[in-house]
C-alpha positions in Angstrom: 132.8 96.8 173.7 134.0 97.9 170.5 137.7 99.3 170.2 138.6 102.9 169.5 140.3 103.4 166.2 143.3 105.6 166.3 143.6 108.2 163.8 145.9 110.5 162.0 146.4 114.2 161.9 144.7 114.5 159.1 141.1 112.8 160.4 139.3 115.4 160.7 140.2 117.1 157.2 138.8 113.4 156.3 135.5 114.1 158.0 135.1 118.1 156.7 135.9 116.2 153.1 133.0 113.6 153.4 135.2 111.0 153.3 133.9 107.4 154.1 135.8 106.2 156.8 136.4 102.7 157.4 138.3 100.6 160.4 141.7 99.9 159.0 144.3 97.9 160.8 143.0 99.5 163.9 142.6 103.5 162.2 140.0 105.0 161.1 140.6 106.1 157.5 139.1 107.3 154.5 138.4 104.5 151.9 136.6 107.0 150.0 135.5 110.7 148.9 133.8 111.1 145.7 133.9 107.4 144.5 136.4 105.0 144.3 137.1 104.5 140.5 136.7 108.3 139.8 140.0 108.7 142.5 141.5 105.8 140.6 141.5 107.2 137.2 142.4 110.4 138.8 145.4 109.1 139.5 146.2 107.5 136.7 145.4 110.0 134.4 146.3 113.3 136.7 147.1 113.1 140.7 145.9 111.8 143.8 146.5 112.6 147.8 146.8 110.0 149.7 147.0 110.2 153.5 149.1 107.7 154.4 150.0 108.6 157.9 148.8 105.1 159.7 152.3 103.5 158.5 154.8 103.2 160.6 158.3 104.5 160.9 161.4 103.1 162.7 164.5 104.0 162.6 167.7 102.5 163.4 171.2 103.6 163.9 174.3 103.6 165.9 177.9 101.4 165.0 176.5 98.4 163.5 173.4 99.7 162.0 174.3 99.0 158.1 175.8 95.1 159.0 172.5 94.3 161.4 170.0 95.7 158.6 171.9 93.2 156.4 171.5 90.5 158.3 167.9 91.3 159.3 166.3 91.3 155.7 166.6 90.3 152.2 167.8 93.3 149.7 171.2 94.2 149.7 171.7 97.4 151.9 174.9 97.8 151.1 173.8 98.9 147.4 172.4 102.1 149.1 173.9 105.6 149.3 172.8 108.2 151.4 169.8 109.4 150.1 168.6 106.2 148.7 165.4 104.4 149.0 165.1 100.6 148.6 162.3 98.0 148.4 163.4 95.4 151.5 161.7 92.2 153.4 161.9 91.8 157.1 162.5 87.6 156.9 162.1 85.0 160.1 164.0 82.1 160.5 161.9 79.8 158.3 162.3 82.3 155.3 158.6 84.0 156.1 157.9 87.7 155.5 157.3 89.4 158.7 156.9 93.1 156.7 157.5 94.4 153.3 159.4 97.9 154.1 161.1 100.7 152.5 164.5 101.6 153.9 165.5 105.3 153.5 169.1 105.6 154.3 169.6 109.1 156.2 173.2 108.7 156.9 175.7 106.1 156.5 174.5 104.1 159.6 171.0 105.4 159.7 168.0 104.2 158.4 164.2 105.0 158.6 161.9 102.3 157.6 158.5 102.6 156.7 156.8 99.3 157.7 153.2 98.3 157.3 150.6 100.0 160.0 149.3 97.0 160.9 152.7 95.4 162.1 153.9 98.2 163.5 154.8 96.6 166.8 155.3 93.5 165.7 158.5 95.0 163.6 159.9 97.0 165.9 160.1 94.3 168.5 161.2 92.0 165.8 164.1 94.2 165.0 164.6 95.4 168.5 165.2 91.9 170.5 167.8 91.0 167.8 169.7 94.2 167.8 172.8 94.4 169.7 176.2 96.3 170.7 175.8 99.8 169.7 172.5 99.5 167.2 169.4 100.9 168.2 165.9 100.5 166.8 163.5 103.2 167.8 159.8 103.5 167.1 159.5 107.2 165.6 155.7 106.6 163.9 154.3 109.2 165.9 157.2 111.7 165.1 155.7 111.6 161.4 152.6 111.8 159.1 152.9 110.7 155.5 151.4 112.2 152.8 151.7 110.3 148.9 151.1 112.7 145.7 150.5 110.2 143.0 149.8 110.6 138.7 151.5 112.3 135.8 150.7 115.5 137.3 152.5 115.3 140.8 155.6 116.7 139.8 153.9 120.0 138.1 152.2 120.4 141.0 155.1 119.5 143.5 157.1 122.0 141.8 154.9 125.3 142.6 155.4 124.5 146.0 159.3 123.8 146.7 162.7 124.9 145.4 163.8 121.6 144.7 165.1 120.2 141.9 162.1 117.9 141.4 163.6 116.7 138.2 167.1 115.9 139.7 165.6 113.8 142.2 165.1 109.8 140.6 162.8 107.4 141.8 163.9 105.6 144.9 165.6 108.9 145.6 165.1 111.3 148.3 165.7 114.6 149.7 165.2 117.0 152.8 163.3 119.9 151.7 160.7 122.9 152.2 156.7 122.2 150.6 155.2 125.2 151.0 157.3 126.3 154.1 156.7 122.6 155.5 160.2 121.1 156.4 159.7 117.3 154.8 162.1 114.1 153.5 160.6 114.3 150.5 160.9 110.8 148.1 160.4 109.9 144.9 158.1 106.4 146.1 155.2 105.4 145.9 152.5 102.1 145.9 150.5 102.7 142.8 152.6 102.4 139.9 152.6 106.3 138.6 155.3 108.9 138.9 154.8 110.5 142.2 156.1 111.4 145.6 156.1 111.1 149.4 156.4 113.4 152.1 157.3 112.7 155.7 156.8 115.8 158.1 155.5 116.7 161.4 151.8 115.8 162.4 151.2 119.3 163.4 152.4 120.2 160.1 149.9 117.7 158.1 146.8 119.6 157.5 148.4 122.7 156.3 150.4 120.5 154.1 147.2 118.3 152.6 145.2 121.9 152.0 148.4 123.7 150.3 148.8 120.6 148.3 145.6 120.7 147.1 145.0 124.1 146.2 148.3 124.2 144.1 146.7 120.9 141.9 143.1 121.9 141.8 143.9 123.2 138.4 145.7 120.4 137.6 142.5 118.0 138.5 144.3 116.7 141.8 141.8 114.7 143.7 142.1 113.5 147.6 142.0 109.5 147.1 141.2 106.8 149.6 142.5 103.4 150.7 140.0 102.0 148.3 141.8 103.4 145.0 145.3 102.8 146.9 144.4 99.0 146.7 142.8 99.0 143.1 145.7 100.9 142.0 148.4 98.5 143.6 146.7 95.7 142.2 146.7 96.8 138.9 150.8 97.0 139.2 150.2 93.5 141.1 152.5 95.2 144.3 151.9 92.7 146.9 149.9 93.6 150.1 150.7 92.2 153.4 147.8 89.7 155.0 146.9 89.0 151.5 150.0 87.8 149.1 152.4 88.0 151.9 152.4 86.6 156.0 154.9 85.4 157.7 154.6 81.7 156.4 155.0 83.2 152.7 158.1 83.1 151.4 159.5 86.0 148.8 160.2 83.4 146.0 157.1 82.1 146.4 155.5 85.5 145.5 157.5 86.1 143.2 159.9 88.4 144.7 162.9 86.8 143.8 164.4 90.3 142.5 164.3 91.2 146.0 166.3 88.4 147.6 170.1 88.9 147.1 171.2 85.5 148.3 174.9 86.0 147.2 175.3 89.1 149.6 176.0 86.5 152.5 174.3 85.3 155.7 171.1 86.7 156.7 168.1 85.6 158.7 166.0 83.2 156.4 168.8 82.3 153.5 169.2 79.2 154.1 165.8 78.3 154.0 165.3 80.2 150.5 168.8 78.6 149.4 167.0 75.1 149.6 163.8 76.9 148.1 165.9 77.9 145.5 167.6 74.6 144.6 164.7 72.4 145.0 161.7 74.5 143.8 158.8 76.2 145.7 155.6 74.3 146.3 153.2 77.2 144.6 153.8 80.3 143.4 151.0 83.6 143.3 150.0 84.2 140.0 148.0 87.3 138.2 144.6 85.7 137.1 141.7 87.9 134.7 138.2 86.1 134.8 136.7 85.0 131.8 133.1 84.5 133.6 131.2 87.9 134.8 132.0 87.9 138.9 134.6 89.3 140.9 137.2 86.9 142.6 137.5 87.9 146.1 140.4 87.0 148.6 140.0 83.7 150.1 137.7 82.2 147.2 138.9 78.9 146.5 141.1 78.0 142.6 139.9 74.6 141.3 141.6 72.5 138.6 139.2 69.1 137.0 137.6 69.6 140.1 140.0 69.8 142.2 141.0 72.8 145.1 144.5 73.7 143.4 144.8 77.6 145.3 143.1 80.3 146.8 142.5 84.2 145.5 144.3 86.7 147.8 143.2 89.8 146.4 140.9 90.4 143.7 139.0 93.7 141.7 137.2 95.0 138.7 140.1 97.3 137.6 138.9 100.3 136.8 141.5 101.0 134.2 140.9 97.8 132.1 137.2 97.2 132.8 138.2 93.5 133.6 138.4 91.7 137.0 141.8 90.8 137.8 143.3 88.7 141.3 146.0 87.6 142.1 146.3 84.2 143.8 148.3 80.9 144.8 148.3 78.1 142.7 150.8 75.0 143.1 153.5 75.0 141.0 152.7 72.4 138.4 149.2 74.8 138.1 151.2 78.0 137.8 151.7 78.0 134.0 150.9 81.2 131.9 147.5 80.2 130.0 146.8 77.7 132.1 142.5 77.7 133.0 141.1 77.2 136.5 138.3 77.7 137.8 137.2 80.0 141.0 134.3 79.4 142.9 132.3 82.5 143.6 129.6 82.2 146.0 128.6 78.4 145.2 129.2 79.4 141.7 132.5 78.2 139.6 133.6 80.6 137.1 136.7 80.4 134.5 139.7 81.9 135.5 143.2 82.3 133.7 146.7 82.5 134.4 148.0 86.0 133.1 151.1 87.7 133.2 151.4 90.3 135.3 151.2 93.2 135.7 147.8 93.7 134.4 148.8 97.3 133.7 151.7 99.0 132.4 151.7 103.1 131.5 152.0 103.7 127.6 155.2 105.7 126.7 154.3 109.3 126.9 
């Protein structure tokens, strides 16, 4: 008997739309509208809605809240003021990933964070059994829908709509504020590597938000995008995704996410496990790769060396930006060297593979 999907508020503006929807972590969202690489380039060289409303949301407050988020993951809250946004990981014991977040801090001892739709429950009860005294960790997910404006244009088009000082507000910056009459916590985030925003509001408020939104950038070619261009898009920037470069057997300097792990901020869940990481080396590391062959590396596709399985592909694409197919992938660390050529094996076929930096793309100074 097959499952039924949830969706958001916005589901059936997806289906007027024409959207191709698609089972996604358990919703059913749009992958597509009018094509995947036209919403792509859409964004990069203009804007692109995004519903975004199957993430989840928890917060967590009360005395305590600011020491137990510290303790619970691996950026350093304590470098956030009100009104900040940060990049965090949710760690285990054995230094694993259980969810790559954002924490918005709404007071001084309140947090939302925005965790990954598919781990939803698996967060909160993560954060929930470990929280004690006078923190507490509620799910608020269905208290929101999420809507992300993405490209050059979003701000233009942002700025017909609110009295906000757009241009005041930084990235990883956010603010409380009216869109077209909408109360939202509008930030200056986003997962695709352009300018851009997000807006948290009500459900009931969503669709009026998504058709306001786009009637104020239809002039300024803003283009309703799906999870499709979302991932194409991330990849290009090489953002991690969660079930592909990160699980909870990954560890953050493993994927490269050393920036992220503040190891001199004191004890948290996981440090000592990345401290002997740290001193003794990882075993692999992910690495951006561009094939040299015609194919498209897909996740799971074994990395060969002389023969020899060396890694796996976790995500791979034709970017639509560079017209070259790019993946990312673990390789073991004697493997992981810039330059370095593997091979991948693509459907009993071996192609030639390098070791890139990454990202594969990076905006040209305006």
């Amino acid at each position: 008997m097959a499952r039924e999907l949830k969706k958001t508020p916005l589901w059936a503006v997806h289906r007027r739309a024409g959207a191709r929807m698609v089972d996604f972590a358990g919703w059913e969202m749009p992958v597509q509208y009018r094509g995947v690489i036209e919403e792509h380039l859409a964004v990069r060289e203009r804007a692109g809605l995004f519903d975004v409303s199957h993430m989840g949301e928890i917060e967590i407050h009360g005395a305590g809240a600011s020491e137990f988020c510290q303790r619970m993951t691996a950026n350093d809250i304590s470098r956030m003021k009100v009104s900040q946004a940060q990049y965090n990981l949710i760690l285990n014991d054995a230094g694993g990933v259980v969810d790559d977040v954002i924490f918005y801090r709404l007071e001084p001892d309140r947090y939302l964070v925005c965790v990954n739709a598919a781990n939803r429950e698996k967060d909160f009860e993560w954060l929930r059994e470990r929280a004690g005294g006078g923190v507490r960790v509620e799910d608020r997910s269905d208290d929101y829908a999420l809507l992300a404006l993405q490209g050059p244009a979003a701000e233009k088009i942002l700025r017909s709509l609110t009295a906000l000082d757009l241009q005041a507000l930084k990235p990883f910056h956010f603010a409380r504020a009216e869109v077209a009459s909408i109360d939202c916590l509008l930030a200056r985030t986003g997962y695709t590597g352009e300018d851009g925003f997000e807006l948290y509001c009500n459900p009931q408020a969503a669709a009026g938000l998504w058709d306001r939104l786009l009637e104020a950038g239809a002039s300024a070619g803003l283009e309703p995008a799906g999870l499709g261009a979302r991932d194409t898009l991330r990849l290009e920037k090489a953002y991690p995704l969660y079930s592909h470069e990160l699980d909870d057997t990954t560890t953050p300097l493993e994927a490269g996410l050393d920036w992220v792990v503040k190891l001199g901020k004191g004890e948290f869940v996981g440090r000592d496990v990345l401290l002997k990481q740290k001193e003794e080396g990882v075993r692999r590391r992910l690495v951006g790769l561009e094939l040299m062959d015609p194919g498209i590396a897909r996740a799971d596709y074994p990395l060969l060396k002389d023969g020899r399985v060396v890694g796996r592909i976790t995500s791979g694409t034709l970017s639509p930006s560079l017209k070259r197919a790019i993946a990312l992938g673990y390789v073991t660390t004697e493997q992981a060297v810039t330059g370095n050529i593997l091979e991948v094996e693509i459907r009993g076929r071996r192609a030639r593979i390098q070791i890139v930096p990454v990202p594969f793309y990076r905006r040209s100074p305006s």
